[in-house]
VMD Tcl script that builds the backbone (N, CA, C; Angstrom):
set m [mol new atoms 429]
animate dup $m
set s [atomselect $m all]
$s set {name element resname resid chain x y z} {
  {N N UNK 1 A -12.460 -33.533 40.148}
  {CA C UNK 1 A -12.875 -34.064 38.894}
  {C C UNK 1 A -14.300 -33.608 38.591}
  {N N UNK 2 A -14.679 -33.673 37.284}
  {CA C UNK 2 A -15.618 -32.928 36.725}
  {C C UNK 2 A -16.787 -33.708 37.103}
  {N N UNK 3 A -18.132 -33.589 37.073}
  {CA C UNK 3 A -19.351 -34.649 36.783}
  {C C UNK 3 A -19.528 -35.137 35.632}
  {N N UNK 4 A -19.702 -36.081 35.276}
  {CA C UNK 4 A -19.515 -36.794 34.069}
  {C C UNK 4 A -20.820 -36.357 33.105}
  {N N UNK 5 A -21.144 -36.076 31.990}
  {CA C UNK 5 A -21.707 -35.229 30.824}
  {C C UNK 5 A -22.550 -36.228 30.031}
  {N N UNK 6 A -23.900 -35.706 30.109}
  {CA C UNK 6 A -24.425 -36.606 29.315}
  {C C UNK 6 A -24.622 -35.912 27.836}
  {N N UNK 7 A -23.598 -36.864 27.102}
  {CA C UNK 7 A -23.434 -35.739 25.485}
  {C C UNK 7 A -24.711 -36.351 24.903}
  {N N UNK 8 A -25.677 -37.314 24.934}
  {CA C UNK 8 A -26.715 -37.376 24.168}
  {C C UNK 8 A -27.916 -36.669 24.376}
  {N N UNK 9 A -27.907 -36.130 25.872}
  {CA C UNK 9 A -29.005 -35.102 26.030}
  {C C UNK 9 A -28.575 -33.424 25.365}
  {N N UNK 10 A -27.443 -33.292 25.448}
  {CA C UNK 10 A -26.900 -31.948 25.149}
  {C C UNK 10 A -27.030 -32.263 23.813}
  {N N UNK 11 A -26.686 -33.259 22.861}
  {CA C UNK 11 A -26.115 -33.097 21.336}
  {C C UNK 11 A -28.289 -33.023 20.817}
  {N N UNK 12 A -29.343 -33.366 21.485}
  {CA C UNK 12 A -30.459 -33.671 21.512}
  {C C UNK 12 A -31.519 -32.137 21.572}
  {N N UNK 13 A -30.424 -31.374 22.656}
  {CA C UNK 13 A -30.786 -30.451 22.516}
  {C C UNK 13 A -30.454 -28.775 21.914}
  {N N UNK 14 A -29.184 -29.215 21.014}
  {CA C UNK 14 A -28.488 -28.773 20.086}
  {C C UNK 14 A -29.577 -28.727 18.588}
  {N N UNK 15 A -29.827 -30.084 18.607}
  {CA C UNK 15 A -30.667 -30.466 17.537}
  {C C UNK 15 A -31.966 -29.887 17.317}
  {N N UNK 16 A -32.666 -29.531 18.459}
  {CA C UNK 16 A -33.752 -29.044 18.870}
  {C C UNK 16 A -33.881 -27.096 18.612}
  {N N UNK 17 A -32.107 -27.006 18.915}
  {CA C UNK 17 A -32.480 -25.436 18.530}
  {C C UNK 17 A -32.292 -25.400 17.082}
  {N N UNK 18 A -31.579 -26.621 16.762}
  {CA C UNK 18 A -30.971 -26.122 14.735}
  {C C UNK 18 A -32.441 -26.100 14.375}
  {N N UNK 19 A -33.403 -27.244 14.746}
  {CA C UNK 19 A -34.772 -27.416 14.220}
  {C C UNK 19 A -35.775 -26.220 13.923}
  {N N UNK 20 A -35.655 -25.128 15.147}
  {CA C UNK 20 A -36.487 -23.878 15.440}
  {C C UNK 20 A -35.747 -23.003 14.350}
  {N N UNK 21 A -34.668 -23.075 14.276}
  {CA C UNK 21 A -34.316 -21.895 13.604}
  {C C UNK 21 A -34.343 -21.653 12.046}
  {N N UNK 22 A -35.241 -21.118 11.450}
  {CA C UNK 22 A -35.535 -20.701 9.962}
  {C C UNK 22 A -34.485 -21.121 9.039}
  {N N UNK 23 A -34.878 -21.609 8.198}
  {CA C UNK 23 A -33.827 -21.706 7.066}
  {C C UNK 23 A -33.538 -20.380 6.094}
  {N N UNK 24 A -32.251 -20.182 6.129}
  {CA C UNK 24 A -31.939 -19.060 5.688}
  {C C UNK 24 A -30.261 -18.302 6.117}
  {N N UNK 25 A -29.852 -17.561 5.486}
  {CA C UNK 25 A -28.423 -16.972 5.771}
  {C C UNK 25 A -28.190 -17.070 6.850}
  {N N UNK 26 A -26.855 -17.559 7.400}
  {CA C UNK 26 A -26.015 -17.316 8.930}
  {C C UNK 26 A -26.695 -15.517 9.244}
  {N N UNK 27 A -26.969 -15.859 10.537}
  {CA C UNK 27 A -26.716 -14.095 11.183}
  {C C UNK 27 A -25.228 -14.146 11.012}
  {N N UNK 28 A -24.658 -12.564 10.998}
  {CA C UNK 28 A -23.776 -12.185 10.954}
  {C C UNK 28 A -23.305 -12.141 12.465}
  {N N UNK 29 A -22.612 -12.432 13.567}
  {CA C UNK 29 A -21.804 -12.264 14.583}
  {C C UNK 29 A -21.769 -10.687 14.787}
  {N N UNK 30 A -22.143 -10.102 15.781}
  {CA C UNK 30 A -22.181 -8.946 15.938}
  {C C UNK 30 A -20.389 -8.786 16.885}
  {N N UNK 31 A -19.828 -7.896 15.953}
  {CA C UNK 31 A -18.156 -7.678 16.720}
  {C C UNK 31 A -17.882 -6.392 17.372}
  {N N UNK 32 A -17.092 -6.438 18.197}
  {CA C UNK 32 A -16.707 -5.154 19.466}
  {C C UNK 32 A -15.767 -4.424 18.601}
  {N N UNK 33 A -16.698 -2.966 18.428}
  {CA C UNK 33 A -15.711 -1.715 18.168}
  {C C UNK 33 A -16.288 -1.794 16.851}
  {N N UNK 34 A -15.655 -0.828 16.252}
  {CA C UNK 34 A -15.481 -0.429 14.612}
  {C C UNK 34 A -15.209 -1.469 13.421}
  {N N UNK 35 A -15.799 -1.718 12.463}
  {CA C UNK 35 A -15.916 -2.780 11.551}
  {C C UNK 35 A -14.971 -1.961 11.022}
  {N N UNK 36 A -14.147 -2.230 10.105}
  {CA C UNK 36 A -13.220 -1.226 9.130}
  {C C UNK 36 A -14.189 -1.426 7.983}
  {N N UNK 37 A -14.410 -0.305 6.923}
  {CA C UNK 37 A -15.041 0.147 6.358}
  {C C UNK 37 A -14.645 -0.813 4.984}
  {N N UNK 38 A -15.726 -1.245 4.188}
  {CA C UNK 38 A -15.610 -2.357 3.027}
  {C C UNK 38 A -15.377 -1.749 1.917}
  {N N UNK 39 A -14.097 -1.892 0.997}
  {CA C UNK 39 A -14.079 -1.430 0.049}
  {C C UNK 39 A -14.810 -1.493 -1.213}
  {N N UNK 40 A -15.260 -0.593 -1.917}
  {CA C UNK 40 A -16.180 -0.498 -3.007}
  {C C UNK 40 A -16.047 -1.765 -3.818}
  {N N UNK 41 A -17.267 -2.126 -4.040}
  {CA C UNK 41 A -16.887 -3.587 -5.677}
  {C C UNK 41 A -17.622 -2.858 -6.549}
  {N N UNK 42 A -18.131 -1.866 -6.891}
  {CA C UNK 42 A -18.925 -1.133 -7.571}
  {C C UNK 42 A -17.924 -0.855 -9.020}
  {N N UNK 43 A -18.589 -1.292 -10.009}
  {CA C UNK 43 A -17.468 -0.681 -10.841}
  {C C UNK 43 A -17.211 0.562 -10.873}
  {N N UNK 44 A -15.501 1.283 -11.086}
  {CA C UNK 44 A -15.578 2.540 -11.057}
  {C C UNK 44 A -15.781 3.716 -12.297}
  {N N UNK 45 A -16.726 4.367 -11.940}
  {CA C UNK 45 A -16.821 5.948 -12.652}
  {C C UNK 45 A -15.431 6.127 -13.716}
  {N N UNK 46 A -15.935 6.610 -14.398}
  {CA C UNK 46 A -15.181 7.136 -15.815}
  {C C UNK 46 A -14.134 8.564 -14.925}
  {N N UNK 47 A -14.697 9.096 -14.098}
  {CA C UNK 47 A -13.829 10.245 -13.303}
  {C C UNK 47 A -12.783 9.776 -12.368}
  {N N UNK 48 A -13.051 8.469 -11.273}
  {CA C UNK 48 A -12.416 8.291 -11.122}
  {C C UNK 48 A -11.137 7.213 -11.305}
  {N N UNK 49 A -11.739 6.283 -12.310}
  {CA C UNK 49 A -10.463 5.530 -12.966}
  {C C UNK 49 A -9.484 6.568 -13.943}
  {N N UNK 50 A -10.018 7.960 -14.666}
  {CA C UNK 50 A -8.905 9.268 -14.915}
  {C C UNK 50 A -8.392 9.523 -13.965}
  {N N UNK 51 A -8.754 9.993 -12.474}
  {CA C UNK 51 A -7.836 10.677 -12.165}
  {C C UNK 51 A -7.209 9.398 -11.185}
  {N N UNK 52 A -7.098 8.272 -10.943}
  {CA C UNK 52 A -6.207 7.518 -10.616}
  {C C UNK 52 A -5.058 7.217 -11.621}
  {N N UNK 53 A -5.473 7.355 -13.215}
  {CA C UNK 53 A -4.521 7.207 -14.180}
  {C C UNK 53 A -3.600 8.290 -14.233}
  {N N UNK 54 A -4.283 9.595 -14.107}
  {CA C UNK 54 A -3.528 11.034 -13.937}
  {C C UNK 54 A -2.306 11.238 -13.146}
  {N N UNK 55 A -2.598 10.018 -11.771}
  {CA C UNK 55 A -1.941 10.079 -10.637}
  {C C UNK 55 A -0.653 9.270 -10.906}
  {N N UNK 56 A -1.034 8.086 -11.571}
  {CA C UNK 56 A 0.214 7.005 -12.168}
  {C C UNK 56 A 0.917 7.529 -12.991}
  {N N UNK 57 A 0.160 8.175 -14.023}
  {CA C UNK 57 A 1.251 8.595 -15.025}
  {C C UNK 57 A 1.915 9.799 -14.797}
  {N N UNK 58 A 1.488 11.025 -13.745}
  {CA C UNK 58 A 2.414 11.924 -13.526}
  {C C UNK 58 A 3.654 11.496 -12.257}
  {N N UNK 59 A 3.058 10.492 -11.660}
  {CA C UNK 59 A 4.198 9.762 -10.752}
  {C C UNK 59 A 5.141 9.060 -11.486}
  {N N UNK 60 A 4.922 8.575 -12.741}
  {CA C UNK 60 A 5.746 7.812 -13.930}
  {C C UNK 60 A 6.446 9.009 -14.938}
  {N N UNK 61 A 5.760 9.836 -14.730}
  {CA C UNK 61 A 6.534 11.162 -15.685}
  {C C UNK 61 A 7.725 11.646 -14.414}
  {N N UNK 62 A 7.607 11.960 -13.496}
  {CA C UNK 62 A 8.286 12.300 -12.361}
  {C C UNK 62 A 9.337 11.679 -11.978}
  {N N UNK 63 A 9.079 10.179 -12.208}
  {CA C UNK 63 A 10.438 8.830 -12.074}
  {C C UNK 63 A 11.107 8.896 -13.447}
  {N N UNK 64 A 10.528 9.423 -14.395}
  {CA C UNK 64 A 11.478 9.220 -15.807}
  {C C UNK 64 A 12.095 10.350 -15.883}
  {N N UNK 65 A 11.612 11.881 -15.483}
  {CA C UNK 65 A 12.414 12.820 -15.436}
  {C C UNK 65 A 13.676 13.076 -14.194}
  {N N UNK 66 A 13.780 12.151 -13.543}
  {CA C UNK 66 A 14.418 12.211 -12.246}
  {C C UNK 66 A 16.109 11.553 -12.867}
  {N N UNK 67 A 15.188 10.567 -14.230}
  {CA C UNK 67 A 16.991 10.635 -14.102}
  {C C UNK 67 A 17.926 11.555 -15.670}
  {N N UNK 68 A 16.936 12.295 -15.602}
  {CA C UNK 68 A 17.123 13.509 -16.932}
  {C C UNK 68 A 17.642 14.878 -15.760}
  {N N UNK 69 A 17.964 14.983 -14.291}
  {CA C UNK 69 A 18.380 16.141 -13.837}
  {C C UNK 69 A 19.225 16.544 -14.053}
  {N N UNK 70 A 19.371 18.050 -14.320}
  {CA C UNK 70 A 20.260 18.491 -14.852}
  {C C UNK 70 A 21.324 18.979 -14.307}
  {N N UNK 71 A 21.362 19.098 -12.790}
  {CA C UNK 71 A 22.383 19.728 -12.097}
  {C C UNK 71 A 22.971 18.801 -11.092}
  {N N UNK 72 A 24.508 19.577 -10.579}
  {CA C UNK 72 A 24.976 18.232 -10.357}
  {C C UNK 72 A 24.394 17.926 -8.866}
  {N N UNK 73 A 24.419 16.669 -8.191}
  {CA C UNK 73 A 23.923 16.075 -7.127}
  {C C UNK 73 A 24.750 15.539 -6.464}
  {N N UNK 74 A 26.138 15.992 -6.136}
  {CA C UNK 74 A 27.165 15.214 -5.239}
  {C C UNK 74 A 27.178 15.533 -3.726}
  {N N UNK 75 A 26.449 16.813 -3.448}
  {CA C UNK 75 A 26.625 17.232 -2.006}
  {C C UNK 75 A 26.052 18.503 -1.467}
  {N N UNK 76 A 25.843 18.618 -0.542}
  {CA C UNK 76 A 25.344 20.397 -0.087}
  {C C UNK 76 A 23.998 20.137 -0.481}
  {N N UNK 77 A 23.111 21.601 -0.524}
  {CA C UNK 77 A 22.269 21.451 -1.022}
  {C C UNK 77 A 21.627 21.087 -1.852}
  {N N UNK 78 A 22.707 21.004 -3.409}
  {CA C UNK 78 A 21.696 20.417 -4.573}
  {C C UNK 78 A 21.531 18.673 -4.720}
  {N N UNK 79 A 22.394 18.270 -3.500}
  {CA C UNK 79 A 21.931 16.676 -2.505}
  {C C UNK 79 A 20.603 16.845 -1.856}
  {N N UNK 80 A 20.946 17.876 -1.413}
  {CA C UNK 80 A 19.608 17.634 -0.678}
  {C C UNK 80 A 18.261 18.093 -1.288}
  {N N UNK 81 A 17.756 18.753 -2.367}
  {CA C UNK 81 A 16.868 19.062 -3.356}
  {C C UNK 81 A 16.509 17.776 -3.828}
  {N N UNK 82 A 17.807 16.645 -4.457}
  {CA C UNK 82 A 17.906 15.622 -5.086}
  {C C UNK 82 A 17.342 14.992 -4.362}
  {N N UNK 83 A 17.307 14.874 -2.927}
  {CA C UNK 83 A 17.184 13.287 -2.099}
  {C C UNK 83 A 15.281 13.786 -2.258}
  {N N UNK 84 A 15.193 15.285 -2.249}
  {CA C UNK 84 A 13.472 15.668 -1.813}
  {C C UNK 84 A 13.015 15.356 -3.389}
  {N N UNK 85 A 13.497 15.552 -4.212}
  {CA C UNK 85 A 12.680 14.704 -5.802}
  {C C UNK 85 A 12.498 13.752 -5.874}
  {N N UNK 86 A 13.873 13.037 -5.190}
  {CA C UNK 86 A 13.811 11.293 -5.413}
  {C C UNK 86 A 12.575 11.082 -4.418}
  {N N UNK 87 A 12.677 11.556 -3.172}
  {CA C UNK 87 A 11.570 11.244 -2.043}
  {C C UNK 87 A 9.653 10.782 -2.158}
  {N N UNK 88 A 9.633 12.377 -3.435}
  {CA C UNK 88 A 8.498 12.639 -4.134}
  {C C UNK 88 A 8.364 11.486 -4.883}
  {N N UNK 89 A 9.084 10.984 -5.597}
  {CA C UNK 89 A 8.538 9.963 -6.698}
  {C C UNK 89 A 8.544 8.993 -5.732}
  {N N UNK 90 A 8.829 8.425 -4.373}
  {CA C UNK 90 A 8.386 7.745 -3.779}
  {C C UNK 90 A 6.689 7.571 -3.467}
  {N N UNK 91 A 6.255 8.809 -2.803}
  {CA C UNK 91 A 5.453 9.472 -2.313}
  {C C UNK 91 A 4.341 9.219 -3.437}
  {N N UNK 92 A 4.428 9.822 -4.636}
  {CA C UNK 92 A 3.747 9.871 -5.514}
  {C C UNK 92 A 3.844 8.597 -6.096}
  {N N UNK 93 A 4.761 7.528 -6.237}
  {CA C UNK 93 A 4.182 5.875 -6.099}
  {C C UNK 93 A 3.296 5.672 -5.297}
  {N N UNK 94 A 3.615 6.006 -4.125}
  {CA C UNK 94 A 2.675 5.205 -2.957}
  {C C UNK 94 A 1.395 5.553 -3.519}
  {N N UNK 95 A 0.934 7.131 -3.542}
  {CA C UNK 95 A -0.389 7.803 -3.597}
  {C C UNK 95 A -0.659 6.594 -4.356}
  {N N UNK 96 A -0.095 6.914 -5.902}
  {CA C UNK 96 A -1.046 6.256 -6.710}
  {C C UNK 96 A -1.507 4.733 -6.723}
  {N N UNK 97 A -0.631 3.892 -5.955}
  {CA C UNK 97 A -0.757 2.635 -5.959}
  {C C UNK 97 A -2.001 2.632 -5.052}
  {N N UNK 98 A -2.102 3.693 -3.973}
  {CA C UNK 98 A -3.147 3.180 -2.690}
  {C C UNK 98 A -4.443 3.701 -3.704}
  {N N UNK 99 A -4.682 4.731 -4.688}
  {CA C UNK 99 A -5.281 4.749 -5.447}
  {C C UNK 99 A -6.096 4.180 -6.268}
  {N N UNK 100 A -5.063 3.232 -6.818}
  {CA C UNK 100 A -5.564 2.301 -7.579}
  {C C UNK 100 A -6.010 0.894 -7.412}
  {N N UNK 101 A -5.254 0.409 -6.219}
  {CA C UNK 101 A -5.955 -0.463 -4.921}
  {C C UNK 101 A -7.195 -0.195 -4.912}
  {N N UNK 102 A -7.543 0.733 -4.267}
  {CA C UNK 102 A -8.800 1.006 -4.105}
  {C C UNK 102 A -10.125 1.092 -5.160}
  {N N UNK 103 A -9.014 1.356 -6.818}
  {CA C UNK 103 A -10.439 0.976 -7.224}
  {C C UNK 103 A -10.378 -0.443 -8.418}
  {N N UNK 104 A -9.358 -0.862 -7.633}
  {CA C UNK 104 A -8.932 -2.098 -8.599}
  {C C UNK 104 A -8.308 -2.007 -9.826}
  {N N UNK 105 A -7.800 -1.206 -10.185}
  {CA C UNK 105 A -7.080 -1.035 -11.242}
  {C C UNK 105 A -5.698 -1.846 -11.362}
  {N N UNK 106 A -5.746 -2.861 -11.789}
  {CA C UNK 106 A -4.090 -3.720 -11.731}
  {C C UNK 106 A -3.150 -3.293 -12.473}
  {N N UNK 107 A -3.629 -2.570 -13.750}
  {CA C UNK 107 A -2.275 -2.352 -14.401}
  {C C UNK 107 A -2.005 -0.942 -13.991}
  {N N UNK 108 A -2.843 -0.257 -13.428}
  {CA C UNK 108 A -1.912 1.292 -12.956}
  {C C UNK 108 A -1.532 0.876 -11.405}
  {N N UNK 109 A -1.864 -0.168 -11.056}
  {CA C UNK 109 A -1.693 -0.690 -9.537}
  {C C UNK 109 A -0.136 -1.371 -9.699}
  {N N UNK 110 A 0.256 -1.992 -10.708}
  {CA C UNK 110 A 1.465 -2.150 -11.079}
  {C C UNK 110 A 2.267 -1.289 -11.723}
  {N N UNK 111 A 2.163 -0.471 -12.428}
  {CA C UNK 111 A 2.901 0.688 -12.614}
  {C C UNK 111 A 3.092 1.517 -11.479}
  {N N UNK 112 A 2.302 1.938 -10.958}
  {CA C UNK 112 A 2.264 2.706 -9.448}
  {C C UNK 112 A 3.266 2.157 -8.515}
  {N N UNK 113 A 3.478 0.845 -8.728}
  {CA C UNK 113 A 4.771 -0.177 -7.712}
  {C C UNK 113 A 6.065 0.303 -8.367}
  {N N UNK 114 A 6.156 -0.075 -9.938}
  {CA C UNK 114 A 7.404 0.240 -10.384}
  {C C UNK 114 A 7.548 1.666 -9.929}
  {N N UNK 115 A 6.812 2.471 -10.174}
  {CA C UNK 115 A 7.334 3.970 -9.688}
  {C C UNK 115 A 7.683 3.872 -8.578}
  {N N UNK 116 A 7.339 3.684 -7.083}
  {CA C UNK 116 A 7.330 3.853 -5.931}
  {C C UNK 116 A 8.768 2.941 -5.717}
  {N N UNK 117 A 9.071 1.788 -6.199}
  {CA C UNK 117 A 10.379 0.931 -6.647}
  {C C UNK 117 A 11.721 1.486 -7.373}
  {N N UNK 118 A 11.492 2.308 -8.269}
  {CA C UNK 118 A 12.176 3.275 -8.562}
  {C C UNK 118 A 12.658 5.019 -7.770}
  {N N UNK 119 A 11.556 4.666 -7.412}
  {CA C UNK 119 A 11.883 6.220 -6.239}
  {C C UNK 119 A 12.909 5.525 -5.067}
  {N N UNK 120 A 12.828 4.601 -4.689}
  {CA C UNK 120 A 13.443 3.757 -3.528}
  {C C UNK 120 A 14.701 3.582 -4.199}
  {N N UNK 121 A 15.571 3.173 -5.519}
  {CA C UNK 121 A 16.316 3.203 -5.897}
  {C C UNK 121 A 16.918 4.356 -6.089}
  {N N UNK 122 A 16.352 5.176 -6.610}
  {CA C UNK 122 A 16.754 6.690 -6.489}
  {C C UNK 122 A 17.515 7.029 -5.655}
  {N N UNK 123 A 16.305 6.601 -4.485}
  {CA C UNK 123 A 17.134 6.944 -3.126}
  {C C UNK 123 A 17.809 6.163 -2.267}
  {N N UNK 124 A 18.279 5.224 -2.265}
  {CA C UNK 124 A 19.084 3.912 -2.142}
  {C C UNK 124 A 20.721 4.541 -2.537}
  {N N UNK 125 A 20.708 4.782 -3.861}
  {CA C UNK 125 A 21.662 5.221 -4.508}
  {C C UNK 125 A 22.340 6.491 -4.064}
  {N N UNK 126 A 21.296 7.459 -3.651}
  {CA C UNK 126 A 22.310 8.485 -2.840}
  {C C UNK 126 A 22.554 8.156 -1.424}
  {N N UNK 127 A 21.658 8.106 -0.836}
  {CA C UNK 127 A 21.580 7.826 0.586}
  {C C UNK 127 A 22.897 6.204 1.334}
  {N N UNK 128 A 22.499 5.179 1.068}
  {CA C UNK 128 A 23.617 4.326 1.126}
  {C C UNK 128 A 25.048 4.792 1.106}
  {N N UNK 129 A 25.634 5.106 -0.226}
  {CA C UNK 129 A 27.241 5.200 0.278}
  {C C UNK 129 A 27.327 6.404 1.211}
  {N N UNK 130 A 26.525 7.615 1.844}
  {CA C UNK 130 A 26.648 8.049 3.110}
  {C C UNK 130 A 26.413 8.015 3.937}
  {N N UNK 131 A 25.907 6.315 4.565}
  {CA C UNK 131 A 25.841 6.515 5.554}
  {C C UNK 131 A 26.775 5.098 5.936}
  {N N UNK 132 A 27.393 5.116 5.257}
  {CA C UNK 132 A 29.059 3.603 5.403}
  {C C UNK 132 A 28.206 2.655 5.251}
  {N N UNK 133 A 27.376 2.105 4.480}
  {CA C UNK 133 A 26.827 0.852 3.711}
  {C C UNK 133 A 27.817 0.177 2.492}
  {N N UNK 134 A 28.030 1.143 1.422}
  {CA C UNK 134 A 28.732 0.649 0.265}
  {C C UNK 134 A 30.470 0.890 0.681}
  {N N UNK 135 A 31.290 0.405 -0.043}
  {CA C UNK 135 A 32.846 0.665 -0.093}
  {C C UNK 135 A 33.376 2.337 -0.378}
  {N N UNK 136 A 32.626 2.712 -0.697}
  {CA C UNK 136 A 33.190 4.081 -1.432}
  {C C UNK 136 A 32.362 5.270 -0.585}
  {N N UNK 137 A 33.231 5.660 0.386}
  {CA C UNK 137 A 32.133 6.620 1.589}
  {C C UNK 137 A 32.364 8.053 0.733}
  {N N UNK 138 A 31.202 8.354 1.220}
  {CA C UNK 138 A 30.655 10.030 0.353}
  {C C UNK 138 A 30.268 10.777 1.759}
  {N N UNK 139 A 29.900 12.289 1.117}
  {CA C UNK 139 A 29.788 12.914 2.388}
  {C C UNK 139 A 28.367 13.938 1.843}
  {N N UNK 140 A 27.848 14.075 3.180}
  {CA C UNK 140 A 26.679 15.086 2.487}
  {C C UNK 140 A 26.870 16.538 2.428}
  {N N UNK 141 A 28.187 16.931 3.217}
  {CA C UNK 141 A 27.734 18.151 2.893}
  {C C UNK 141 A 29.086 18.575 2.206}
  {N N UNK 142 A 29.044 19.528 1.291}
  {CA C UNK 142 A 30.553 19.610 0.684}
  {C C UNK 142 A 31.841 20.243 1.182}
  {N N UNK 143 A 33.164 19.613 1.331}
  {CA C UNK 143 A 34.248 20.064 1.637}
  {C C UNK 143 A 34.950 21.593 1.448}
}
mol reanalyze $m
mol bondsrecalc $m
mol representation Tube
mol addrep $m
């Protein structure tokens, strides 16, 4: 068993260090390893809220032309061209959303989702019925 604690000398001399110490901001806790780096609150530059918009809207031009293709997409290679367009408008969601994250932009930060949401459907839609998910099995490469 422990020795029994005298908490009024300890809480006495608790009091004694709050007393010494300056009034003024907490020190910051010094932490082990790499701080991860703080993202900007700075408002952003006229250059780069364009080219984060550049990035949304050609990732949004890319998801609207995807379902304007013109050739057919049932199997073989021009499946597999299809699955690498649909892939891209994934890709090019993501970019732009991590983009616009970064400089706070919410409404290209939400457009940037629908795109990247739509690329996933894209590819949902081919990918699923071949690999025995849906009722109606397809094949990738042609007969």
């Amino acid at each position: 068993m422990s020795p029994e604690r005298d908490w009024d000398k300890e809480l006495a001399d608790i009091d004694k260090v709050i007393a010494r110490t300056p009034a003024g901001p907490a020190p910051v806790p010094a932490t082990q390893g790499k701080a991860a780096p703080a993202l900007p609150s700075a408002p952003v530059g006229r250059k780069a809220a364009f080219a984060t918009w550049l990035r949304v809207l050609l990732g949004a031009l890319l998801a609207v032309g995807m379902t304007q293709w013109p050739y057919g997409h049932g199997c073989g290679i021009s499946l597999f061209l299809y699955v690498g367009a649909a892939a891209s408008v994934v890709v090019a969601g993501l970019w732009s959303s991590v983009s616009s994250w970064r400089r706070r932009m919410g409404l290209a930060h939400s457009l940037a989702l629908v795109v990247t949401l739509w690329g996933m459907v894209l590819l949902a839609r081919e990918v699923l019925p071949r690999t025995g998910y849906a009722k109606q099995a397809l094949h990738w490469t042609c007969p």
